[in-house]
N, C-alpha and C positions, 0 to 999 in steps of 0.2 A: 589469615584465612584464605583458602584457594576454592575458585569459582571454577566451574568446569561449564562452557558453550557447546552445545549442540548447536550446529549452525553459523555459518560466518557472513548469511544474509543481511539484511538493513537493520531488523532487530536487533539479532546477535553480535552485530559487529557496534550498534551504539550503546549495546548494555557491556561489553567489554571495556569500551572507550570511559563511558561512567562510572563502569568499577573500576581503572584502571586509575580514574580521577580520583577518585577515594582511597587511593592504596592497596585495593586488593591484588593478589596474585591472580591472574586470569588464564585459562589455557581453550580455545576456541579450535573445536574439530570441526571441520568442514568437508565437505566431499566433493566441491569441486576443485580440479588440479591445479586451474587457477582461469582468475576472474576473466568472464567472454563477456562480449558484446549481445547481450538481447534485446531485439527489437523491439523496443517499447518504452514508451516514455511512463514520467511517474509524476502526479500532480502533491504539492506538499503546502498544505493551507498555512495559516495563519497559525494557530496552535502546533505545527509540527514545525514551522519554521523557526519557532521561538527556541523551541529543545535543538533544532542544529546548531542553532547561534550561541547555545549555552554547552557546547560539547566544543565549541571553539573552532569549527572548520567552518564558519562561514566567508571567510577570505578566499580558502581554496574552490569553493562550490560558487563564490559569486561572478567570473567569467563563463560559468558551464550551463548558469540559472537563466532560463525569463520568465519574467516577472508579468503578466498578463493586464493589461488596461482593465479587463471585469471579464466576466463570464454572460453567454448569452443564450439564452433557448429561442429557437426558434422551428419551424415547420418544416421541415424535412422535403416535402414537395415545393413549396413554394417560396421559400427563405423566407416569409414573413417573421416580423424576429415577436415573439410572446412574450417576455419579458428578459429584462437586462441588468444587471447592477456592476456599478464599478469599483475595482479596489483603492482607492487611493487614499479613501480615509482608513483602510486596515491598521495601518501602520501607528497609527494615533489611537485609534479604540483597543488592537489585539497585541499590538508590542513589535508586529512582523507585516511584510508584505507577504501572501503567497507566493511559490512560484515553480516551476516546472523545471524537470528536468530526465534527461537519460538515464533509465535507471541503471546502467552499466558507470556511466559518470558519478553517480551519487557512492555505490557502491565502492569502487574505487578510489575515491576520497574518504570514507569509510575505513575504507582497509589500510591505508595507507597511517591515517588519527591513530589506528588502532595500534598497525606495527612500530609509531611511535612513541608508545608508550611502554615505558621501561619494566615494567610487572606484568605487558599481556605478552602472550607467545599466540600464535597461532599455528596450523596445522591443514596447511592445504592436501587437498586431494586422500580424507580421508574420510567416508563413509559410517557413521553411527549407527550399531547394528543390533547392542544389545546395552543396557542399565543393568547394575545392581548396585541396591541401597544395602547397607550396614549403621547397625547406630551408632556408629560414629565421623561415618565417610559415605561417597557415593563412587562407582564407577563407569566407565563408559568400555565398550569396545569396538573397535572398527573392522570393516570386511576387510581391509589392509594389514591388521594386525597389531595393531596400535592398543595399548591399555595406557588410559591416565584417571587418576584420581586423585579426588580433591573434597572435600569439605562439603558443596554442594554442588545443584546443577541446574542450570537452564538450557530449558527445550526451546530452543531458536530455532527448532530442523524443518520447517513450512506445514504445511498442509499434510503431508503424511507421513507427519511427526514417531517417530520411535519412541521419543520420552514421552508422548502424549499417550499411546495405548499402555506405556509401564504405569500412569496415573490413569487413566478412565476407562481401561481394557479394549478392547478390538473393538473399533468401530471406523468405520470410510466413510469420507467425507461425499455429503450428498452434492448432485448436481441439481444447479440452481435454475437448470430449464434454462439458458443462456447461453450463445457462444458467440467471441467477441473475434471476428478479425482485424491484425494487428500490422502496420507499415510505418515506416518512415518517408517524409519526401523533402529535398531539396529545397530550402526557400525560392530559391533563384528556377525552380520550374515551375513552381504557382504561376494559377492563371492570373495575367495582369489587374484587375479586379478586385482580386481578392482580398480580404482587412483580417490578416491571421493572429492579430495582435489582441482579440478576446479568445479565450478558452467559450468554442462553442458547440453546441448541443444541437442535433437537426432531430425534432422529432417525429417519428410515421409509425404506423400500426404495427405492432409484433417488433420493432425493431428503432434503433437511432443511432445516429452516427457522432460521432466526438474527435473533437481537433483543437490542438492545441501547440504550440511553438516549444522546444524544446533545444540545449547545448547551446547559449546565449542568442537563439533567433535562428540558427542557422537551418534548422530542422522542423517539420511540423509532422508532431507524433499525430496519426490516425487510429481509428479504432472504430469498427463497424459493429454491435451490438443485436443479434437476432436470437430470438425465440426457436427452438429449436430441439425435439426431443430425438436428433439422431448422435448426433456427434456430441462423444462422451471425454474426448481424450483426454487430458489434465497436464498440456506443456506448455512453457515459454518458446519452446523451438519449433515446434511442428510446422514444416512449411505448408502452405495454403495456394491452391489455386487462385488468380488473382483472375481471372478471367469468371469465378464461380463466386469473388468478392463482388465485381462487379455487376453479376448479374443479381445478386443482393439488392443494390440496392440503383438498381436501372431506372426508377421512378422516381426517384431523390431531384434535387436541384444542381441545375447542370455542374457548379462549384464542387459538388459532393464527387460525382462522377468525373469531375476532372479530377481534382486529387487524386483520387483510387487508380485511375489512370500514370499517373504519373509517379507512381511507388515504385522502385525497383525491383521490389518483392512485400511478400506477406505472409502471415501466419495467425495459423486459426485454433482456438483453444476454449476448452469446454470450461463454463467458472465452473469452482465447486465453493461451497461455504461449508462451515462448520457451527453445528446448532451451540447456543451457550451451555457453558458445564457449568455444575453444581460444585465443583470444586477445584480449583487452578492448579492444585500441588497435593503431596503424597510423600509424607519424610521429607527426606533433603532434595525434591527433585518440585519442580515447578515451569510454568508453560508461559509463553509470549508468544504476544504477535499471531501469525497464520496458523502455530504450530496448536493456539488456543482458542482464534474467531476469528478465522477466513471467513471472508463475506466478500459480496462485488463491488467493482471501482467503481459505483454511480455517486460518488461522493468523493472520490479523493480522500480518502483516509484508512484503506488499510495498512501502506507504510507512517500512517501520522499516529494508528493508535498503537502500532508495535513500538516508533519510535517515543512515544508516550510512554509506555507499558517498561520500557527498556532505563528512563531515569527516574522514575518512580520504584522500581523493582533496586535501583542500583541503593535509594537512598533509603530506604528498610532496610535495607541489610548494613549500613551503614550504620543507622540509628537502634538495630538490633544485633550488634556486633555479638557474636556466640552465641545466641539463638536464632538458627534458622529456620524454626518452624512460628515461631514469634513473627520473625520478618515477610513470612511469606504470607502468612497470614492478614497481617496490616497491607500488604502488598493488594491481597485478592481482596478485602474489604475498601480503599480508595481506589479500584479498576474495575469491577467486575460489575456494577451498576450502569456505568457509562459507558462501555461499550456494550454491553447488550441496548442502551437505548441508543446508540448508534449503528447496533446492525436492522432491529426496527427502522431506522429512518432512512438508512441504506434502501431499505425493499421497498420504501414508499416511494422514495426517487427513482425507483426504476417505473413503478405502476405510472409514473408521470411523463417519462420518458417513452415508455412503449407503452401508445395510447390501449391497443386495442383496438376495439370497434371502431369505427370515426365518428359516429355519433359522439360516444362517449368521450373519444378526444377532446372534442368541439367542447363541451364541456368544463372537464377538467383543466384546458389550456385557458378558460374564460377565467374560473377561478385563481389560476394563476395570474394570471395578469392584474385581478386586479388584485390580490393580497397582496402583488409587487408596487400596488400605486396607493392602497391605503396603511400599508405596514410600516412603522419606523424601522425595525428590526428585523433582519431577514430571517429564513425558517433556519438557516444554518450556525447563527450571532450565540445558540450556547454551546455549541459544538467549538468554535473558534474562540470564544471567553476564559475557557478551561486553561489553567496554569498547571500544566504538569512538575513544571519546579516548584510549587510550593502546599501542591494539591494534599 
């Protein structure tokens, strides 16, 4: 049976990897020429760390990883920290430590699993431009000129997915009122002071800021977070005035505004999300990842629930060898409940992160802290609980 990938992103590239485990023939079109550096790190919990570990690249990802002492929220003006929790029983309760990493790194190990496996092929630098299904095959074509076809197909292609409008028709993904600027900076320029070893959260009105260590410590990815109904654009690349990041966030805590300072560069990107479908697939074609619920990083898991979505997806078709509509069906019946209550919980954690009013801040940050001090169980313990290998 041959799998045909739209996409050779985080998705795409670990649902190859797990078909490729299972035997299948896989052929993975992709449109970029080949893998770049973008500027941005990528947070991968507990539950998404379990599916790298079980795809078998966790030796090559663990000098590129760091692994975070806990996550912290704290006030954005004043660094007061609101509540804190530390990872280090993860490993005992969820099966993994979390842990961060460049998403140019991840991906790259990625691709590297993938071209080593004897059944997948892959196809750089070719653009996915049109589907068609037959009943008995599916095809794909590229603006390069490429035709391959195969048995079936996943829409790995992100956010303004080609096989996603052949399944749900013409639809653009909405902007989420959000634009995040995005930096890297040197450990070794941090201000003396600084304790970069939680994943922390600075919260203030309309906006927050996010930092967290990344490429084994060397790096600490940034990400500025503001409300914003001008800028619409939808890239990893788009460079950003760093002088117009800064004025962002001028009233932050001096830590805030030295970092920002100290970034060699930046880039600024409008989220979009994508509302839940009533249906994942259509024939032989079927959706993952961004290309099926894009939603924003205020959780860390939109590569945890693609990379979920990607061994779940591999092992229905495994268990429904020669029906594929069988498979996909058991596929969108174990996935499509839990990440719609994950992109719900998604929006909650940004309403907590960008207070709003300050009144209302004041408030909801009171709440927080103490759910943090009377709670056994964090608000996140069924999100990280989840066994995509045996779900």
């Amino acid at each position: 049976m041959k799998i045909l990938v739209a996409g050779g992103g985080i998705g795409g590239l670990a649902a190859a990897i797990a078909l490729g485990q299972r035997g299948f023939e896989v052929e993975v079109l992709e449109q970029q020429a080949e893998p770049r550096e973008l500027g941005a790190g990528i947070a991968i919990a507990a539950n998404g760390a379990r599916v790298l570990q079980s795809l078998g690249i966790d030796a090559a990802l663990a000098p590129l990883a760091h692994s975070p002492v806990g996550a912290s929220l704290r006030r954005g003006k004043s660094g007061r920290v609101i509540a804190e929790t530390r990872f280090a029983s993860h490993a005992l309760r969820f099966g993994a430590l979390p842990y961060n990493l460049h998403r140019g790194d991840l991906r790259r190990v990625l691709l590297n699993a993938a071209l080593a496996c004897p059944t997948v092929r892959i196809h750089l630098g070719q653009r996915v431009t049109s589907i068609a299904q037959e009943p008995d095959g599916v095809s794909l074509e590229t603006e390069q000129g490429l035709r391959a076809t195969g048995d079936a197909v996943i829409g790995a292609d992100g956010i303004h997915s080609v096989v996603r409008g052949a399944i749900a028709g013409p639809e653009a993904p909405r902007f989420s009122g959000e634009v995040v600027w995005r930096g890297l900076v040197r450990r070794d320029r941090l201000p003396e002071t600084a304790s970069a070893e939680f994943m922390t959260i600075w919260s203030g009105t309309d906006r927050h800021f996010l930092h967290y260590l990344v490429r084994g410590g060397e790096l600490l990815n940034i990400g500025g977070f503001v409300e914003s109904g001008e800028w619409r654009k939808e890239s990893w690349t788009e460079p950003g005035n760093k002088a117009d990041f800064a004025r962002l966030f001028a009233t932050f805590h001096p830590f805030v505004r030295d970092v920002i300072d100290a970034a060699d560069e930046c880039f600024v990107q409008a989220i979009h999300e994508r509302a839940p479908l009533s249906a994942w697939f259509k024939g032989r074609a079927v959706l993952l990842g961004d290309a099926c619920h894009a939603m924003p990083p205020h959780m860390g898991q939109g590569a945890g629930m693609a990379i979920e979505d990607a061994v779940v997806l591999a092992r229905t078709l495994a268990d429904h060898r020669g029906d594929v509509e069988g498979a996909f069906a058991s596929y969108q019946a174990k996935r499509k409940d839990r990440v719609a209550r994950v992109q719900a919980q998604v929006r909650s954690m940004g309403r907590v992160y960008n207070v709003g009013h300050p009144i209302r801040g004041v408030a909801l940050h009171a709440a927080v802290w103490l759910l943090s001090r009377i709670s056994n169980g964090g608000p996140m313990d069924w999100v990280l609980e989840y066994d995509a290998l045996s779900a």
